[in-house]
Backbone bond lengths (Angstrom), bond angles and torsions (degrees), N, CA, C in turn:
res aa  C-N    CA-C-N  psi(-1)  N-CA   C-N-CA  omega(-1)  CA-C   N-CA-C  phi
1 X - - - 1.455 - - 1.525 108.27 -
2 X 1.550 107.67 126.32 1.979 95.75 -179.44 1.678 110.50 -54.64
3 X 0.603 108.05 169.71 1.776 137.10 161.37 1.320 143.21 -42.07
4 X 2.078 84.67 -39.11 1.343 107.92 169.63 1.579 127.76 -93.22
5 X 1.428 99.73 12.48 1.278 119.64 173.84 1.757 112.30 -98.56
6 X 1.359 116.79 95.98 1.294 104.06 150.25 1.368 145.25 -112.16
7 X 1.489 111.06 -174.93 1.927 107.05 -177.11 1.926 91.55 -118.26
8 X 1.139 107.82 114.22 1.671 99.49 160.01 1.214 117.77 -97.58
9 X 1.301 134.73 154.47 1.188 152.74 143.67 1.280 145.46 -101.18
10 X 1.637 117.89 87.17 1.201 115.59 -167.82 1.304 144.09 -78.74
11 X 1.152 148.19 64.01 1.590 128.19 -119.19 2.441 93.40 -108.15
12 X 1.202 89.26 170.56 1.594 74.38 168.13 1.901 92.26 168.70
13 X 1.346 126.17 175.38 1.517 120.38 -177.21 1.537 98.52 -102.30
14 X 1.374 95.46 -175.14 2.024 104.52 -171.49 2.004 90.43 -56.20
15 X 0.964 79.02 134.59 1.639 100.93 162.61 1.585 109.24 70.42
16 X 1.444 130.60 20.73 1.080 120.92 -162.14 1.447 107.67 -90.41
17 X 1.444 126.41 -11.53 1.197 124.25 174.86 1.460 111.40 119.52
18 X 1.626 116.39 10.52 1.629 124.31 -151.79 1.529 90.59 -66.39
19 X 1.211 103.86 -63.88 1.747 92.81 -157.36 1.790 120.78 -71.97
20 X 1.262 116.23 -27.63 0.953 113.86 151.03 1.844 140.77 -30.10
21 X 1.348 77.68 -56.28 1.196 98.26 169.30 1.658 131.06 -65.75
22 X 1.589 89.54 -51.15 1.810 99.61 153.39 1.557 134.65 -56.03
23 X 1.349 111.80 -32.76 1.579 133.20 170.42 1.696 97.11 -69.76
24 X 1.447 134.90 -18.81 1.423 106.17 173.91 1.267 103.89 -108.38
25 X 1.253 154.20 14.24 1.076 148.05 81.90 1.631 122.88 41.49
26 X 1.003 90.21 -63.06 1.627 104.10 -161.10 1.704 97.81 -123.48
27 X 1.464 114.92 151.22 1.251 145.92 -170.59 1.879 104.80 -56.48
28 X 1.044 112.52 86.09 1.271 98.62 169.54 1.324 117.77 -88.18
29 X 1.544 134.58 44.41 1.366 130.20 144.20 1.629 114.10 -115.42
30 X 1.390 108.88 -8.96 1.561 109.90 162.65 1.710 123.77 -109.56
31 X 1.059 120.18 172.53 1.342 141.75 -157.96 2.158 85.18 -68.01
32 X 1.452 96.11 137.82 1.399 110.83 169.02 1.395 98.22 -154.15
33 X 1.592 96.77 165.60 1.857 94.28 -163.67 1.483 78.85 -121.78
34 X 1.826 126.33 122.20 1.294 110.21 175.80 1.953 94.64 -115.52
35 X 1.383 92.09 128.04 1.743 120.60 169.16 1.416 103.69 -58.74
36 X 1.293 136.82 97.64 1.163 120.93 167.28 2.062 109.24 -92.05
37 X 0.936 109.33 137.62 1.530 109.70 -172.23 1.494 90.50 -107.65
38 X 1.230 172.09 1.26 1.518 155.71 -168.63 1.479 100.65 -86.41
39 X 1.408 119.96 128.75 1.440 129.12 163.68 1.344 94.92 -68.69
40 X 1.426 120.35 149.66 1.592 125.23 163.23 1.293 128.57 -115.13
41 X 1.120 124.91 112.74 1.833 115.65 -164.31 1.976 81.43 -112.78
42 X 1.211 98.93 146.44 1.816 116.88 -173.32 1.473 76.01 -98.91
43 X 1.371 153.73 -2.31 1.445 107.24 -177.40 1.771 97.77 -113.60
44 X 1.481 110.87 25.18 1.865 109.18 151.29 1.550 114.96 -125.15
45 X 1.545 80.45 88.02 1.573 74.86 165.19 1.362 150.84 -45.17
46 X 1.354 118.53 -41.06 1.194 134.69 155.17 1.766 111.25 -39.32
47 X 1.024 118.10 -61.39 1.784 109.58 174.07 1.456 108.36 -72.86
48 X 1.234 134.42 -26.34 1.548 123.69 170.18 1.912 83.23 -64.70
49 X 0.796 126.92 -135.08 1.743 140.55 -178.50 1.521 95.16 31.96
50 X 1.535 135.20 -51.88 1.382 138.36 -165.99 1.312 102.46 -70.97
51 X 1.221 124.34 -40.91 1.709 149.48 -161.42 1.385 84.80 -72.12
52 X 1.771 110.72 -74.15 1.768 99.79 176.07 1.229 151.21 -52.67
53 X 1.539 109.44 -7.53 1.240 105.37 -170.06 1.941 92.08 -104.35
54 X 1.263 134.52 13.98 1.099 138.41 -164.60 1.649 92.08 -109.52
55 X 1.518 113.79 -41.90 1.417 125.83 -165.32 1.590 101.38 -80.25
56 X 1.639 115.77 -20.48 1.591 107.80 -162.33 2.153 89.63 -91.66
57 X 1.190 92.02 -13.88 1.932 92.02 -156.90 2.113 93.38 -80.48
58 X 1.438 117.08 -9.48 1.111 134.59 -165.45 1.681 95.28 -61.22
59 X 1.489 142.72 122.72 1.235 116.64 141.14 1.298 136.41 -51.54
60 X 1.338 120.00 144.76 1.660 122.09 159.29 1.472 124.15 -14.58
61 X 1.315 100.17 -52.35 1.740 101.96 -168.33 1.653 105.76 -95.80
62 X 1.217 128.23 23.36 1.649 121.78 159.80 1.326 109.27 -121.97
63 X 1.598 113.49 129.25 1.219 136.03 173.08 1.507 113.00 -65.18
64 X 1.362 115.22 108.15 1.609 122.92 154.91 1.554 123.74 -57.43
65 X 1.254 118.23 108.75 1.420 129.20 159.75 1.552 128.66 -83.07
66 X 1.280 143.62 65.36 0.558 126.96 -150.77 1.885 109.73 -101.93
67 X 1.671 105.78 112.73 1.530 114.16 -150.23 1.541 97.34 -152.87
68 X 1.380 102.34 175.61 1.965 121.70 -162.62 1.661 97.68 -130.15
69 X 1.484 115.77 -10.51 1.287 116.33 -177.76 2.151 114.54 -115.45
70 X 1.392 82.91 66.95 1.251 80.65 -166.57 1.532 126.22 -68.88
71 X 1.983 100.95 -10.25 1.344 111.68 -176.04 1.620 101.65 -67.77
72 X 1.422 107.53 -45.28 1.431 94.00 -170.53 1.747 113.24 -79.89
73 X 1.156 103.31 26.29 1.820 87.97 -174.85 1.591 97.04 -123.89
74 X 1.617 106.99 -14.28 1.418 102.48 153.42 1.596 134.64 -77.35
75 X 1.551 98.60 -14.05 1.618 110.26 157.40 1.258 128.79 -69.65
76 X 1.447 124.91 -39.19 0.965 126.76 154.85 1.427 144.52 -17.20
77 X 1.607 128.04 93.93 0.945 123.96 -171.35 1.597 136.08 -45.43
78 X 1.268 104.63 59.22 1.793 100.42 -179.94 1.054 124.81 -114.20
79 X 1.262 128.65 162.27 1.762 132.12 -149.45 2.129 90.25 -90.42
80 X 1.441 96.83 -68.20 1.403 95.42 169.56 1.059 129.30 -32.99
81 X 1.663 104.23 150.06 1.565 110.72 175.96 1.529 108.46 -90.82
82 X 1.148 88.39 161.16 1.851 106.62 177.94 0.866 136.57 -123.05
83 X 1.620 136.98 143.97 1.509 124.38 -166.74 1.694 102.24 -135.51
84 X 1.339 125.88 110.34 1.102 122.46 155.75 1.628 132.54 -64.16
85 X 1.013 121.79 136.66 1.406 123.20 168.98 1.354 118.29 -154.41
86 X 1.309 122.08 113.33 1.787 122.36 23.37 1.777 92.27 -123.65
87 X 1.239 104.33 179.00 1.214 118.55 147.48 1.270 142.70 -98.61
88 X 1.324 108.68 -18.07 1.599 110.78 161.50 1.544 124.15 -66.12
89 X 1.714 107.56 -26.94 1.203 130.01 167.85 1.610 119.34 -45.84
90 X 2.103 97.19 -56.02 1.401 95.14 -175.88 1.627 103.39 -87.93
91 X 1.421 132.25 -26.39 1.378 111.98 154.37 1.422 123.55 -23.50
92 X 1.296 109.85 -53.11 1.433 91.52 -152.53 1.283 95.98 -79.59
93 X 1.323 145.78 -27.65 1.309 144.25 155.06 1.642 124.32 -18.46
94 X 1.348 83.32 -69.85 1.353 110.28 172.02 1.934 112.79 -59.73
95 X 1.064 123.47 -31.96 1.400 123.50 151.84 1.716 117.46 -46.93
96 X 0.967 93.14 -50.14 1.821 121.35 -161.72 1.541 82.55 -75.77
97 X 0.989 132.68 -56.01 1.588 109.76 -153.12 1.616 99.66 -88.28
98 X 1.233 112.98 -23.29 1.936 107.35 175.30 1.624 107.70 -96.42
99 X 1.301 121.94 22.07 1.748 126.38 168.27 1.344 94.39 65.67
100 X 1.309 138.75 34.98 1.425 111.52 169.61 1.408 146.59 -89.77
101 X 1.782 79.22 21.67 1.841 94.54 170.15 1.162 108.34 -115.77
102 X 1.244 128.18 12.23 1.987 115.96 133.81 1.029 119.17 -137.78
103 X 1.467 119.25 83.51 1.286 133.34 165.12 1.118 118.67 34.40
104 X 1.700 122.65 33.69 1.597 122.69 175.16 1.325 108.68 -47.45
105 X 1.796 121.73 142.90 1.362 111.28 153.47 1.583 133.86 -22.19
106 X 0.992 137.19 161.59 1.836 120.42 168.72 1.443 129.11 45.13
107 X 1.487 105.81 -8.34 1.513 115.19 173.34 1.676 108.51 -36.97
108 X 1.612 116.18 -72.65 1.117 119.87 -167.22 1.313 111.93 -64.37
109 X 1.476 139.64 -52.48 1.566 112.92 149.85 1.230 140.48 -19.58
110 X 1.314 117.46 -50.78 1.798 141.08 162.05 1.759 93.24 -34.90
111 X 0.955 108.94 -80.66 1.900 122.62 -157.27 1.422 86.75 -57.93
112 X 1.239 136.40 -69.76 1.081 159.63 -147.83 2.162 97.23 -68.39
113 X 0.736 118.94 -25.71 1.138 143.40 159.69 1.981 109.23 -54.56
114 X 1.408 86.11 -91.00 1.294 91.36 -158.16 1.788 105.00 -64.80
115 X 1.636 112.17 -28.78 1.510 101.44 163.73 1.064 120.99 -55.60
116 X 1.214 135.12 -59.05 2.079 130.84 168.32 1.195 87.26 -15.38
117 X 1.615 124.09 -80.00 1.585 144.68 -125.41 2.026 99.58 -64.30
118 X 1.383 94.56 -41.35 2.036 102.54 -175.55 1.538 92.55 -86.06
119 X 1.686 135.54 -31.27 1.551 97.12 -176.59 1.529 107.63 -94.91
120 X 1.324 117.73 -8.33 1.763 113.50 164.50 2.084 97.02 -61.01
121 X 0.587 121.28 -47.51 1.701 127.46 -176.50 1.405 96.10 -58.83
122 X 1.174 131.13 -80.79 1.476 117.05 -173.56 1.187 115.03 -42.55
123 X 1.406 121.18 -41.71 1.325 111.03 -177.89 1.624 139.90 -75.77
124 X 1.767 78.33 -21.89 1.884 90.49 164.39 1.149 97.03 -95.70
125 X 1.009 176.92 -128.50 1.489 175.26 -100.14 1.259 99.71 -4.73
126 X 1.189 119.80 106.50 1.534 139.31 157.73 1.752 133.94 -45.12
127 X 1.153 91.14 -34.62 1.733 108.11 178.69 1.324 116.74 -109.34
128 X 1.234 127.89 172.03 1.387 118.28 167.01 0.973 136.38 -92.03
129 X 1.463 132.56 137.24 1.159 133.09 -87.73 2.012 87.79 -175.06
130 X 1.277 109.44 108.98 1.744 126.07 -179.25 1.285 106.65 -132.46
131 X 1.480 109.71 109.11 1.637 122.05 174.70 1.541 121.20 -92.23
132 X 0.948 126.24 139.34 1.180 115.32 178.58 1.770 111.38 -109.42
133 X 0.933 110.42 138.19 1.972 110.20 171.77 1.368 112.40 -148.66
134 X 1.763 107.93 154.54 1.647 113.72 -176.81 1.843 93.22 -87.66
135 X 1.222 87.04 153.84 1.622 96.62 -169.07 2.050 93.22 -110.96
136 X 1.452 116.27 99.79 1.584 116.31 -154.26 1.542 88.98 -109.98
137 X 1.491 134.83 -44.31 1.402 135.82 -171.15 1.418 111.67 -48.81
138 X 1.491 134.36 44.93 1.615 107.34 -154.09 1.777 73.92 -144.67
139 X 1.392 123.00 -46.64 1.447 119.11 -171.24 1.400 129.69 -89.12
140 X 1.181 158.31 -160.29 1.098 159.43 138.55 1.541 114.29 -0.29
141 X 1.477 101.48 139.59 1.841 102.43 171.48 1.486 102.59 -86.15
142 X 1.427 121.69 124.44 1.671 131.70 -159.76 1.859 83.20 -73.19
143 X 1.194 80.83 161.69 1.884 101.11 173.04 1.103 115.66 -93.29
144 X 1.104 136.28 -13.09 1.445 125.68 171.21 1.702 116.39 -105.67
145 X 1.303 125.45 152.70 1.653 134.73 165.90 1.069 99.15 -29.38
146 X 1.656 119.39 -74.55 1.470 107.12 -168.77 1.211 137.69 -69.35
147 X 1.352 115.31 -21.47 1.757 119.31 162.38 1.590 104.29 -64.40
148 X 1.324 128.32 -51.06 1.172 111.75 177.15 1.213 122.40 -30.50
149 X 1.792 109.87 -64.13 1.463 145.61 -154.17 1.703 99.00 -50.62
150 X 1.619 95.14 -47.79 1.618 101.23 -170.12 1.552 118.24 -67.35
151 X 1.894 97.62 -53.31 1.263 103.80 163.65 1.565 129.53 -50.48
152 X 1.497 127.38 -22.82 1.625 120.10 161.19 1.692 105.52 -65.69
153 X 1.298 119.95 -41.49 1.522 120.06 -144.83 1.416 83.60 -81.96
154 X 1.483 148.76 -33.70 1.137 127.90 -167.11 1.698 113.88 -91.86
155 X 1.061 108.40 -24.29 1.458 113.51 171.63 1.636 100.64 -68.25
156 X 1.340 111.56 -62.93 1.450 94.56 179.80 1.774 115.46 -57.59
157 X 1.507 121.90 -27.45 1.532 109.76 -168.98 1.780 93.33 -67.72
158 X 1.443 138.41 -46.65 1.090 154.95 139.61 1.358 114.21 21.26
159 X 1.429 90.34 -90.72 1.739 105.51 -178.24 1.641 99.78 -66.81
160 X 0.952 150.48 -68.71 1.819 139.39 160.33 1.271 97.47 3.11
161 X 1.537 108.91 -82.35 1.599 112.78 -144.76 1.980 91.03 -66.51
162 X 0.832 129.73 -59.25 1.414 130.63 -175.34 1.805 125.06 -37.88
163 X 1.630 91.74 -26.48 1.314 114.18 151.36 1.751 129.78 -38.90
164 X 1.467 84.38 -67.68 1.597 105.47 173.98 1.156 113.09 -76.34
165 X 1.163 152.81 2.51 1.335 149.99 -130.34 1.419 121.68 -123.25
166 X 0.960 156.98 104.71 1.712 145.37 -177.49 1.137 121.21 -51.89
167 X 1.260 121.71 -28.10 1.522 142.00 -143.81 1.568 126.16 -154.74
168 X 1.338 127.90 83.83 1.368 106.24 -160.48 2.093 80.78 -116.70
169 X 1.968 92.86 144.20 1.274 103.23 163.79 1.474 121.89 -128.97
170 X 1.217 123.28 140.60 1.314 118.24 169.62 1.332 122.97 -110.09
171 X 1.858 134.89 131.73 1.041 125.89 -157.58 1.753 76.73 -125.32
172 X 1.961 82.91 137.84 1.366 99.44 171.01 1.828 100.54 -140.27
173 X 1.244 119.70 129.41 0.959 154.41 -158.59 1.780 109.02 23.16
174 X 1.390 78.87 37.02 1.892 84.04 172.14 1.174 111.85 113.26
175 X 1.737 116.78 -11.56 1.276 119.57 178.87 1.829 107.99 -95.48
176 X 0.893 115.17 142.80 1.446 149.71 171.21 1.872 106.50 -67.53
177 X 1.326 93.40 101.26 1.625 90.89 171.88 1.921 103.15 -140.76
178 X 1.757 86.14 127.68 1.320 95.71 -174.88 1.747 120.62 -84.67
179 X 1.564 126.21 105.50 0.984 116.47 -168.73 1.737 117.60 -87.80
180 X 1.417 108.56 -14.64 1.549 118.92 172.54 1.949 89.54 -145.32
């Protein structure tokens, strides 16, 4: 793969500045394909309003995707680079659509599934390629199953993608720290 191809990884906590930071990254006077992963329900306002102020900070010239299949849109043959955001976002999706917050039969195959499926994608991904993720392993062990549940699955989806990755950053209170 040339050189001039990379995978970033942005990781950072609520409000740390991740995507921002990931959005300058990339060329905002040319064409970028940005992955948005947030499901949108109109009856929380508060996450529509969060959703918007991510969509207004967007330049003109990058195309919004807004999708749950991000493996295949990183397959996708396009010259442009791309920026997903977030991944904890489409985790939890991706929880939600294989039942893995009540121990459905096959659940963990399901998840376990489609994670293979997004870090084989990052890693073939042809173009360049800026992920964004919440960085949750750092505070308190949550009290409930499912905060746990989530908090393992993203540290482990985490360490995967960081695997593949050229570039991993961690933003802590706005600061920029380069870990690869």
């Amino acid at each position: 793969m040339p050189d001039a191809v990379r995978r970033t990884l942005v990781l950072g906590g609520t409000r740390s500045g991740k995507s921002a930071y990931a959005e300058d990254l990339l060329p905002s006077d040319l064409p970028v394909r940005y992955l948005a992963t947030a499901r949108i329900d109109p009856a929380d306002g508060e996450w529509t309003a969060r959703i918007d102020v991510h969509r207004a900070r967007r330049p003109s010239t990058w195309t919004t995707v807004e999708t749950a299949e991000v493996a295949a849109e990183l397959l996708r043959s396009h010259p442009d680079p791309m920026m997903v955001d977030d991944l904890a976002t489409w985790l939890t999706g991706a929880m939600d659509d294989a039942g893995s917050w009540s121990d459905e039969p096959g659940a963990p195959a399901e998840l376990a599934h489609q994670v293979d499926a997004l870090v084989r994608a990052v890693r073939d991904c042809r173009c360049r390629v800026v992920l964004v993720s919440a960085e949750v392993g750092l505070g308190v062990v949550p009290e409930t199953r499912s905060g746990r549940l989530f908090r393992d699955e993203l540290g482990a989806l985490n360490a995967r993608l960081a695997q593949v990755c050229d570039e991993v950053v961690l933003l802590v209170a706005g600061i920029p720290l380069k870990l690869r």
